[in-house]
C-alpha positions in Angstrom: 90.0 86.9 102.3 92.2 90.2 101.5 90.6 93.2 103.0 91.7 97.0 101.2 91.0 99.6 103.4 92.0 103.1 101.5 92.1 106.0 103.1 93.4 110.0 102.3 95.1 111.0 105.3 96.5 108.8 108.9 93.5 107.8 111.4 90.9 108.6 108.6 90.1 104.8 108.1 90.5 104.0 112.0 87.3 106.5 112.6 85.5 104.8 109.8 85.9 101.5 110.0 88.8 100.3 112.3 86.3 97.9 114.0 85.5 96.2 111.3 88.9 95.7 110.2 89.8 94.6 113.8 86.9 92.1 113.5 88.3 90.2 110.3 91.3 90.2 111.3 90.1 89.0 114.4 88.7 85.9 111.7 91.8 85.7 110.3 91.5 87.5 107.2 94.7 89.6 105.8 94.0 93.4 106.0 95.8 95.8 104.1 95.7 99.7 104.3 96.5 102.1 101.2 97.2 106.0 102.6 97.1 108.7 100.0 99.4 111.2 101.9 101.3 111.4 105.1 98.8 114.1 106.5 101.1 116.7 107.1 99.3 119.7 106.8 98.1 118.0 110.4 101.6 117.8 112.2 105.0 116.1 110.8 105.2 113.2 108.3 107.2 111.1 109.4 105.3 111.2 113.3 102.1 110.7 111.4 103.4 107.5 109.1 105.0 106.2 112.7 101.6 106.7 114.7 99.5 104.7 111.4 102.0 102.4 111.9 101.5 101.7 115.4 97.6 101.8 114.8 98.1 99.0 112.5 99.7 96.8 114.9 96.9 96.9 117.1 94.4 96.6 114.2 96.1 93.3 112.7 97.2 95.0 109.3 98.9 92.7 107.5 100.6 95.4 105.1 100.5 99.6 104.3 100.7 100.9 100.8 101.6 105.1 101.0 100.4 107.1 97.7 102.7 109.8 99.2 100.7 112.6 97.4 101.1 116.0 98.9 98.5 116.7 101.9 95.2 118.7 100.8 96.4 118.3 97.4 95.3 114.8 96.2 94.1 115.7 92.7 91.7 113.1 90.9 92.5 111.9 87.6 94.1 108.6 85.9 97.6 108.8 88.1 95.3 108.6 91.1 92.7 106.0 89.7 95.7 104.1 88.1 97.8 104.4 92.0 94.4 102.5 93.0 94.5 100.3 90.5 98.0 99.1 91.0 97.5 98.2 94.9 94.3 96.1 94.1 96.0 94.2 91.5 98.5 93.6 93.7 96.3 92.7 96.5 93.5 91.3 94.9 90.7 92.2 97.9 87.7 90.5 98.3 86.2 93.9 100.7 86.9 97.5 99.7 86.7 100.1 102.2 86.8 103.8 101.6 85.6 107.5 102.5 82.5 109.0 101.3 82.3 110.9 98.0 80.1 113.5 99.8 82.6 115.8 102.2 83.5 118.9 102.8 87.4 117.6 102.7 88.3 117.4 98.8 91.2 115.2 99.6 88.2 112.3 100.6 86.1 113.6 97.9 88.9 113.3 95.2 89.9 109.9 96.8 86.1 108.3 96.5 85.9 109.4 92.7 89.1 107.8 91.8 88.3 104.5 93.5 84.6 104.5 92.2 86.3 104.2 88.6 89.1 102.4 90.4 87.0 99.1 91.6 85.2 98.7 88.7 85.4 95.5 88.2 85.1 95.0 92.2 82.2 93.3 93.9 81.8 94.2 97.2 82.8 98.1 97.5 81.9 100.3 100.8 82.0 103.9 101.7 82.9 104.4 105.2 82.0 107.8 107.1 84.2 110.7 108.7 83.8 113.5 110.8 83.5 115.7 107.6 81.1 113.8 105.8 78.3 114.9 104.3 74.5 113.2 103.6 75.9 109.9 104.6 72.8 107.4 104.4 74.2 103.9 105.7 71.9 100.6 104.8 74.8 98.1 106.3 76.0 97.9 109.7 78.2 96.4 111.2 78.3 95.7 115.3 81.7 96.6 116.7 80.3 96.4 120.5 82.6 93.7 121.5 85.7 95.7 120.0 84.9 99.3 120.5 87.5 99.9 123.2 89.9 97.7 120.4 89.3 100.4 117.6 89.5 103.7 120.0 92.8 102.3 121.3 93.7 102.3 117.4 92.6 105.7 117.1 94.6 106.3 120.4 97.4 105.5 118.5 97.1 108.7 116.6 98.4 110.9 119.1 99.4 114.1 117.8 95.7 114.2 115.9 93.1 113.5 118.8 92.4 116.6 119.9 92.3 117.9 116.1 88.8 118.0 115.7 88.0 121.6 115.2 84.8 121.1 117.5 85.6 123.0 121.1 87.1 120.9 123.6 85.8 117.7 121.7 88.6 114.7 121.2 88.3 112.6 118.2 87.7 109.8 120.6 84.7 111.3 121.7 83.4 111.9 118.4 84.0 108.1 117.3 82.6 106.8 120.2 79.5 109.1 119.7 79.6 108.3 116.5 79.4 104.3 116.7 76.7 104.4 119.7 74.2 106.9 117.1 74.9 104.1 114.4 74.6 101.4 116.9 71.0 102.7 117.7 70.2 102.5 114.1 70.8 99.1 114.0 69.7 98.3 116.9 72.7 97.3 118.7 75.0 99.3 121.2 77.8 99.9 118.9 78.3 99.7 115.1 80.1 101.2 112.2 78.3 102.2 109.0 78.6 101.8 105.5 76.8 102.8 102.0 77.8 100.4 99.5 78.6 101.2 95.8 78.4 97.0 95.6 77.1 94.6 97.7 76.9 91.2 96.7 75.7 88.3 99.1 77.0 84.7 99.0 73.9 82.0 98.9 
């Protein structure tokens, strides 16, 4: 299968579901990322695209699409939805990944409403959570035990941003790995990523 993961900003789809990416491509299923900006209200550009770069490598991504839409910016609309539109025809994904319309970052909350109308016509469709989301109620899961040390390496990967988190002393790292042991417990395994699906369909 093709997997889209879409994202607004560098690391944002690492922290939500980079295990689960590692894990298909770990099947050998073709993964593909689409970044909305370069993230540089967060540090430079071109370090940022070089350090999502590297983080693919370690994930398996077998190609990155760049929106190049101005950081904090991203405005919803039809050039967005249509930007969507254009990477799904041209990779025709069988999984959708993306952030959660609920946050208190409007660059993920414009991303989710353009890629709600953009995946219309897609079956399987799944908001992933960030540090910054907001009422996020999972009901799949998805154990990344065997891999956790896999996707925080990928997150490793985005240097300049790990100690970015605007909580104390607190490095992203921390946060995912707190993260993915809360959600583990929820489903009843040591570590997992979360989801809340806009579509879900199950093959019988």
């Amino acid at each position: 299968m093709n997997i889209l993961a879409v994202g607004a900003h560098p690391d944002d789809i690492e922290f939500g579901c980079g295990g689960t990416l590692i894990k298909f491509a770990e099947k050998g299923h073709k993964i593909f990322m689409l970044i909305m900006t370069f993230g540089e209200q967060g540090g430079k550009a071109g370090i940022r695209q070089k350090e999502q770069e590297d983080a693919g490598k370690l994930i398996g991504v077998h190609g990155i699409f760049w929106g190049k839409y101005k950081d904090t910016f991203l405005a919803g609309g039809r050039e967005l939805i249509g930007k969507i539109e254009d990477v799904i025809a041209e990779v025709r994904p069988a999984f959708i990944f993306c952030s959660f319309p609920d946050d208190t970052h409007q660059d993920h909350r414009h991303l989710a409403q353009a890629v709600i109308s953009a995946t219309r016509y897609i079956k399987n469709v799944l908001f992933y959570e960030g540090p910054t989301s907001q009422n996020f109620d999972p009901h799949v899961y998805v154990d990344i035990s065997a891999i956790l040390e896999k996707k925080m390496a990928a997150l490793q990967a985005h240097r300049s941003q790990v100690m970015k988190t605007n909580i104390g002393s607190l490095s992203i790292i921390e946060l995912a790995a707190s993260t993915a042991n809360f959600r583990g417990i929820q489903g009843r395994v040591q570590y997992a990523e979360a989801f809340q699906p806009a579509r879900l369909f199950i093959s019988i």
